[in-house]
N, C-alpha and C positions, 0 to 999 in steps of 0.2 A: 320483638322476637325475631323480625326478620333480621336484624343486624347481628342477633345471635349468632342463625344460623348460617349465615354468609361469613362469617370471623371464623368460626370454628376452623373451618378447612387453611386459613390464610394463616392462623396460630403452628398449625400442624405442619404447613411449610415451613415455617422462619424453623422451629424445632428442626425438623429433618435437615434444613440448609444448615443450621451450624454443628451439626451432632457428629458431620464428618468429621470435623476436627476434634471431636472426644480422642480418639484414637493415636492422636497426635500429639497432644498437648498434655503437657504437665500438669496444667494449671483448672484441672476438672472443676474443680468449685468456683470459681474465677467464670466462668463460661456458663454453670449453670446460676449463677445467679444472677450474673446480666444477661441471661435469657427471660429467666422468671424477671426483672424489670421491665423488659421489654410488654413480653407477654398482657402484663397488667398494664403497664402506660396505654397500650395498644386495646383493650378491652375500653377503659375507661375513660379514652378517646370517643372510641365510635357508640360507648351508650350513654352519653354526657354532653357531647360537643354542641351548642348551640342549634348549629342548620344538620343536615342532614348529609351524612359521610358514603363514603365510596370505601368499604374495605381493600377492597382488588388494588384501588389505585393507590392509595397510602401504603398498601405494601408494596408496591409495585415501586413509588417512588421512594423509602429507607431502603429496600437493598441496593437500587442502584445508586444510591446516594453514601451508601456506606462499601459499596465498590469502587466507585470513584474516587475515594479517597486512598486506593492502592496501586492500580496501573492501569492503563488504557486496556490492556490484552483480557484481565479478568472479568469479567459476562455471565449476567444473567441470561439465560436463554427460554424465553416460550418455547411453546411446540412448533410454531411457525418457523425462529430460528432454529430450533434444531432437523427440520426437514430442509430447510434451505444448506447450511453447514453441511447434512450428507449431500445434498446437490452438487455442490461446489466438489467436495470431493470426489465424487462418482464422474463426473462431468458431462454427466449427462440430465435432460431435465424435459418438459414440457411446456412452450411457451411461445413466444413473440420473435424471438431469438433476438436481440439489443441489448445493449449496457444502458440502465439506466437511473437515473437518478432524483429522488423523490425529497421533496421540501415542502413540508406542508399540502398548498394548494394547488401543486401541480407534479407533475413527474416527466422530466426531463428527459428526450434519447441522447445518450452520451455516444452512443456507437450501434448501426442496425448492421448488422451480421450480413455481406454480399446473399442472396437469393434465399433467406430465409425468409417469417412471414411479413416481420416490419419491414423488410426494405420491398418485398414484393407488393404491399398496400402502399409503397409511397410514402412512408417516412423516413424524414432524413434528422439527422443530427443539428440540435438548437430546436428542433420542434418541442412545443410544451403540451402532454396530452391532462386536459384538463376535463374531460368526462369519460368515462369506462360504463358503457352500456347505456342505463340508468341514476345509475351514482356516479355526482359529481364531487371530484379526487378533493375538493373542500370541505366535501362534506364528511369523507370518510373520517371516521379515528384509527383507526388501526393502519396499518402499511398497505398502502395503495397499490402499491406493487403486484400484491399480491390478487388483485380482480384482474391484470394481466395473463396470470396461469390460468390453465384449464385442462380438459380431456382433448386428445390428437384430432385436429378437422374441425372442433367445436372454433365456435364466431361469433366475434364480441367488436359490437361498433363503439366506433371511440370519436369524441369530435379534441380537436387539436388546434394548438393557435402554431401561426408559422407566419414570422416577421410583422406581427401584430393583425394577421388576418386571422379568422376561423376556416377551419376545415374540417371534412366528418370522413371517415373510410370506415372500411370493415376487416378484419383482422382474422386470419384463418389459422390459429395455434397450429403447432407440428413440435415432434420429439426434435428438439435438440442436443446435438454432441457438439461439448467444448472440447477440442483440442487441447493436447498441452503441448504438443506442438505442430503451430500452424503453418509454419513453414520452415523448405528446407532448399537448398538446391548447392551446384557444384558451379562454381566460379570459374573463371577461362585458368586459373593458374593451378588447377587441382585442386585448391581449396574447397576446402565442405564447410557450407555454412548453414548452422539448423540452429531457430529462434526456439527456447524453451518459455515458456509462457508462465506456466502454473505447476505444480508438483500437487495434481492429484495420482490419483489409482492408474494413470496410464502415461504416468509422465517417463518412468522408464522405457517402459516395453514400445512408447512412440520412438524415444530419443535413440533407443538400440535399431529400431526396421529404419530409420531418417539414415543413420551411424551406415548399415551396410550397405543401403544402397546408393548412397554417394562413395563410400570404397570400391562397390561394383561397378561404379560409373569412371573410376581410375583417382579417387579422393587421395590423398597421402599427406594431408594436413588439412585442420578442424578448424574452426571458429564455434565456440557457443555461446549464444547470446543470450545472458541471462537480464536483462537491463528492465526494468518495470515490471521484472515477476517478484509478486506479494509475498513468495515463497508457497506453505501446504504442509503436506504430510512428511513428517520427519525419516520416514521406512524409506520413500522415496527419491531423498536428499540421498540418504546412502546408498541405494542404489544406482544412483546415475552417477555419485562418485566413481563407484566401484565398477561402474563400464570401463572407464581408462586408468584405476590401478588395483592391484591385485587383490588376492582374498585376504582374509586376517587381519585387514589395512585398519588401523583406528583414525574414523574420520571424524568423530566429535565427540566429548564428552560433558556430561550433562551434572550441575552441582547444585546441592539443597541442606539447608539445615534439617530436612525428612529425610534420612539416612534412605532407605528405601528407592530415591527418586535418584541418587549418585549412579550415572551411571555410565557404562562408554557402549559407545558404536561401532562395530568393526563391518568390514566389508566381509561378504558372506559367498558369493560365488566367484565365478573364475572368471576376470576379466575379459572384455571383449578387444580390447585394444590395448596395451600398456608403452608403445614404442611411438605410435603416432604424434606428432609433435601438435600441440593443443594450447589454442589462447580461451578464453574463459573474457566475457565483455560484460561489466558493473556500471550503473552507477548509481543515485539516489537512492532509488525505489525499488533496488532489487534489496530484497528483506528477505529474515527467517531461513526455510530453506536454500533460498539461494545465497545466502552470506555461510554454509555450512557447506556447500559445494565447491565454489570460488577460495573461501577460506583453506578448506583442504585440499584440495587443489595447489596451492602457493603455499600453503606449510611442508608438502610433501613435495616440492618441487617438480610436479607433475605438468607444469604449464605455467604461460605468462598471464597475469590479469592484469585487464586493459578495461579505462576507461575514469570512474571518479570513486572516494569513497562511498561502499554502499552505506542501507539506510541505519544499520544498527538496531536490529530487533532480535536480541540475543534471549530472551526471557520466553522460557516452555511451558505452552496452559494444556493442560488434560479436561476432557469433558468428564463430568461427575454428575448421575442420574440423579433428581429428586424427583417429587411425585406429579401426579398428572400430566407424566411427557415433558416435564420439564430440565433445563437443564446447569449444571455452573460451568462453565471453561473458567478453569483455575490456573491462575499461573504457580504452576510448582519448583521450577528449577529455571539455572541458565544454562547456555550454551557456551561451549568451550572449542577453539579449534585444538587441533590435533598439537602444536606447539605451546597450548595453554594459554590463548587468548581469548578474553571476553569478548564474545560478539556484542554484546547490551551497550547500545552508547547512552544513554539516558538514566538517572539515578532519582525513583521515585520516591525513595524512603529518607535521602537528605536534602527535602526540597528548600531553595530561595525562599528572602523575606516576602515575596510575592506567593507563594505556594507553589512554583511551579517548581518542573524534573530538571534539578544541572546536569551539567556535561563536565565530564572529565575534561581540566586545559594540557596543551600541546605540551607544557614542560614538566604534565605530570605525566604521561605517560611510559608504560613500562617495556620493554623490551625485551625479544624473543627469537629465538633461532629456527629456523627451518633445518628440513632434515639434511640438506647442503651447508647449513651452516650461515645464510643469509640469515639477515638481522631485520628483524619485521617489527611493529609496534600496535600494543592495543589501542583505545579508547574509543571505541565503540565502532561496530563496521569493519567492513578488509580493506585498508588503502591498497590502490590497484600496484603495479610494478613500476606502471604507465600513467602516469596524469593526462584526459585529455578535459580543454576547458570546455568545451561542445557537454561531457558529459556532467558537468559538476551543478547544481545548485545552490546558487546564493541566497544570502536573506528576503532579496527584495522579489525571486525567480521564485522560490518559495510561496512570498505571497499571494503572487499574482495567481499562481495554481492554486491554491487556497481560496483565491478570491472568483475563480473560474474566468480571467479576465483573457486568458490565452484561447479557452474553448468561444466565449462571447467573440471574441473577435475574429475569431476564423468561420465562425458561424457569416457576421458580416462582410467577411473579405468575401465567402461563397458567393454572397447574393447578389455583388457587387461586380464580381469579375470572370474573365469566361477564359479559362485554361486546359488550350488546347491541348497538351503534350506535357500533362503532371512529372515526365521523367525529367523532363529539362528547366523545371519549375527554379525559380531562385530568389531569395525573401532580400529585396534589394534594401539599399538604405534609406531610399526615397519610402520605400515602405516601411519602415521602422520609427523615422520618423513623423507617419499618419498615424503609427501603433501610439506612440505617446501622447501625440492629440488624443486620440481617443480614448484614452485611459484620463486624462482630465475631464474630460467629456462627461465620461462613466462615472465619474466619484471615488475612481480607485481610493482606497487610503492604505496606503503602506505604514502602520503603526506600528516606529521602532521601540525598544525599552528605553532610548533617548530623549524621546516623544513624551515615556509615562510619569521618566524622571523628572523631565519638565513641567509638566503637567502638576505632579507633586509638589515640586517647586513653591509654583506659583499659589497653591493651595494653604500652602505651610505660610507664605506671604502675606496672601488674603488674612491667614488667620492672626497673625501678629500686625496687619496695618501698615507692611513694608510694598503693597503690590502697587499703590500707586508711584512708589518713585522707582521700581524697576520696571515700569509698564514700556519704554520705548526700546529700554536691552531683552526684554523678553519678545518684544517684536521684532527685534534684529535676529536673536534666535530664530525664532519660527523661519523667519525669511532664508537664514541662513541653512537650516535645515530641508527645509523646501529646496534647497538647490542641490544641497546634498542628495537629496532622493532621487531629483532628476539625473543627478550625475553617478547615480548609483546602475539606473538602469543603462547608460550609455557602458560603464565599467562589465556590466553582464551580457551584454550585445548579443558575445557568442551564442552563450547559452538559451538564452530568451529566445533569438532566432532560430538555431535549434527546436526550440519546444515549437515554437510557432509555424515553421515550416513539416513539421510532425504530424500537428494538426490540418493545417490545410491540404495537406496531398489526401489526409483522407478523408478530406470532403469531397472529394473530386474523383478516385477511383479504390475507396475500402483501405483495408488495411492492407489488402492483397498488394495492391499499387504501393504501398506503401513501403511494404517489402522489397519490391523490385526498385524503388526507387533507393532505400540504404545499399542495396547489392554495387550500385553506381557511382552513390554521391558520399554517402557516408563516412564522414573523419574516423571513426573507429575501428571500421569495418575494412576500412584502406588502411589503416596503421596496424591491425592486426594479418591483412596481407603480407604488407612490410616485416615485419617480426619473424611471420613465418617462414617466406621467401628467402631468411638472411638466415643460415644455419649457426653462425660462427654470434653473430649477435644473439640468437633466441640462448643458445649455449650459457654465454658469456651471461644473460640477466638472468641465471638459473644457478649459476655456478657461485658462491661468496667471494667476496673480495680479500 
């Protein structure tokens, strides 16, 4: 009877989850009786099953399992994420004030916030906090993260490992505001240079008070630096367009087989600037909103973008309520720039013999004009005006982020080294190559589809009887590729330096320092001086050929 009563409410979900698309779909009967399937599989499960079942979690693991099977972006959401999601938007929240990052049995600081409460208790970044109060983060099930929140002033001891020692402090919560722009300032050459971060609820109304009072200060040329923002809220992509071009302006439009979701964006108030001459700085990682800024920006010939193509995340999810606080972000449409290019570089629906998303190739791409008349090209993302290698990501540059081998090592470069003067800091070659010792050290494994191919190979071999007699050219492979990989990170120097040096300065003095150190050093940030500085050149990359 218990399992009765615990089913009932998880039946009532999955109904309510898919009943949206009643509305939607032609195919009403189709839908309700692979729900009624469900439904019963689902019953006959949990009062038959041998050992004893978990309803919550069976359901918990078919929807995401059956999301998974469509795009990264569409999410189930608990109540948990959906109080976090408004967080994020709001930008404001109560907590530790750190970035961090949770795996299992521990929760990692990726970044403590200058004079908030983590960096005031003395933690720094590569610290692992491994107990929160009483509960230890191994034990928890649910998101550990979350025994990090609390009410303002409330104190929560945490013990923590740091370079394989234990340590224990105490932690004094406080209201945190995330900036969506955390820094701004005015360059010796008039240039205004303001980082936008995130595009929540205050990413304009920041980016407009940064905008005047670097014009007040004698600004007469911009830099925006959109580089590593995830993107946010769609209302506010348009709005920070629509700071530097006029009202009425269409700065994306959004396409769906749901007639309803087709829709375009136009700018809605009266610009703050439209003559200021404006660079716009991408690369990877700047997604969503900021590939809708950047994008119309360079459609409308409004500014140069500089730096690498961004990340290509042109696919738009709407949150859609079900019950008990729960939530879906649905992916409903994509995004379009104003020239009618697909931001979405990734194709979920015609995946590889392996299951995974292709990508549009370079000679299929299609071609597009701007409103001068240059000639821009889709395939997912906004290729800059400008290539710089400092900003681009390779496969193997990729990994190592993926693999956290850049944050691991600048964690060990901190402990190891004492730097005076983070502004005149320089990631030499002698130090590059310690970076690759130690990434053989570490177990790095850079696994290409070369590797899987291989791998298969040999499989297909074994199974036909052929593997002993290619057993010494499959080791010349291996070795061969082995050299490849090393020769692959020597080919991304730049870049990987770049990232590495990114990291390190802000172990040594925040992201603050970090700032001031691109104002100096920065290939982007100097190349988009240049561009601006040269009137006859910004012209000329704005004008068609």
């Amino acid at each position: 009877m218990i399992k009765k009563r615990v089913l009932v409410p998880s039946i009532a979900i999955i109904i309510l989850f898919t009943t949206v698309s009643f509305t939607f779909k032609s195919d009403f009967f189709e839908i309700a009786k692979q729900i009624e399937i469900f439904t019963t599989l689902f019953k006959e499960l949990n009062m038959n099953y041998v050992d004893e079942t978990n309803p919550a979690e069976l359901m918990d693991t078919a929807i995401k399992s059956m999301l998974d099977d469509l795009d990264p972006y569409t999410k189930y959401w608990n109540e948990q994420d959906v109080e976090a999601a408004r967080i994020r938007n709001s930008g404001e929240y109560t907590g530790i004030g750190a970035v961090v990052r949770t795996i299992k049995d521990k929760i990692t600081i990726i970044e403590p916030y200058k004079g908030y409460p983590a960096d005031k208790a003395g933690l720094k970044a590569g610290d692992e906090i491994i107990q929160i109060g009483d509960i230890k983060v191994i034990d928890f099930k649910e998101d550990a993260g979350e025994l990090l929140k609390g009410a303002p002033n409330s104190k929560v001891a945490i013990v923590y490992k740091r370079q394989g020692k234990l340590k224990n402090t105490t932690i004094t919560r406080e209201e945190i505001e995330v900036k969506a722009v955390p820094f701004y300032t005015l360059l010796n050459d008039k240039t205004g240079y303001i980082i936008l971060k995130k595009f929540n609820q205050k990413a304009s109304s920041e980016t407009i008070a940064a905008l005047n009072d670097l014009k007040g200060k004698g600004a007469d040329k911009i830099i925006l630096d959109l580089r590593g923002n995830p993107g946010g809220l769609l209302s506010e992509a348009v709005n920070v367009t629509n700071i530097f071009v006029p009202k009425g302006q269409l700065i994306t439009t959004t396409k769906s087989v749901i007639k309803k979701y087709n829709k375009e964006y136009r700018t809605k108030k009266t610009a703050i600037d439209v003559d200021i001459p404006l660079v716009v700085l991408v690369n990877g990682r700047s997604a969503s909103a900021s590939e809708i800024v950047s994008g119309s920006i360079q459609d409308l010939d409004r500014g140069v973008v500089i730096g690498a193509r961004s990340f290509g995340k042109g696919l738009v999810q709407r949150p859609k309520s079900l019950t008990y606080g729960t939530q879906l972000k649905i992916t409903i449409s994509r995004y379009y720039t104003p020239s009618g290019r697909c931001i979405q570089a990734l194709d979920y629906w015609n995946r590889d013999e392996n299951n995974e998303a292709t990508r549009t190739k370079e000679k299929d791409y299609n071609a597009f004009k701007t409103k001068n008349g240059r000639t821009v090209y889709d395939g997912g993302g906004i290729q800059p005006d400008i290539e710089l290698e400092t900003s681009k990501y390779s496969g193997i540059t990729t990994a190592l982020l993926q693999a956290n081998a850049i944050f691991d090592y600048a964690t060990e470069y901190y402990y190891n080294h004492t730097l005076k003067n983070p502004l005149k800091f320089k990631f030499t070659n002698t130090d590059f190559e310690h970076f690759k010792t130690y990434l053989k050290s570490s177990n790095f494994n850079y696994n290409t589809k070369t590797d899987k191919a291989l791998e298969k190979a040999l499989e297909s071999a074994k199974n036909e009887n052929f593997d002993k007699a290619i057993t010494n050219q499959y080791k010349a492979l291996l070795t061969a590729m082995d050299k490849a990989k090393n020769d692959a990170l020597d080919t991304s120097k730049i870049e990987i330096i770049s990232l590495l040096t990114d990291e390190i300065i802000k172990r040594y003095s925040y992201r603050e320092g970090l700032y001031q150190y691109y104002i100096i050093n920065n290939p982007e940030i100097i190349k988009g001086q240049q561009i601006l500085s040269n009137k006859k050149q910004y012209n000329k990359i704005l004008t068609a050929l």
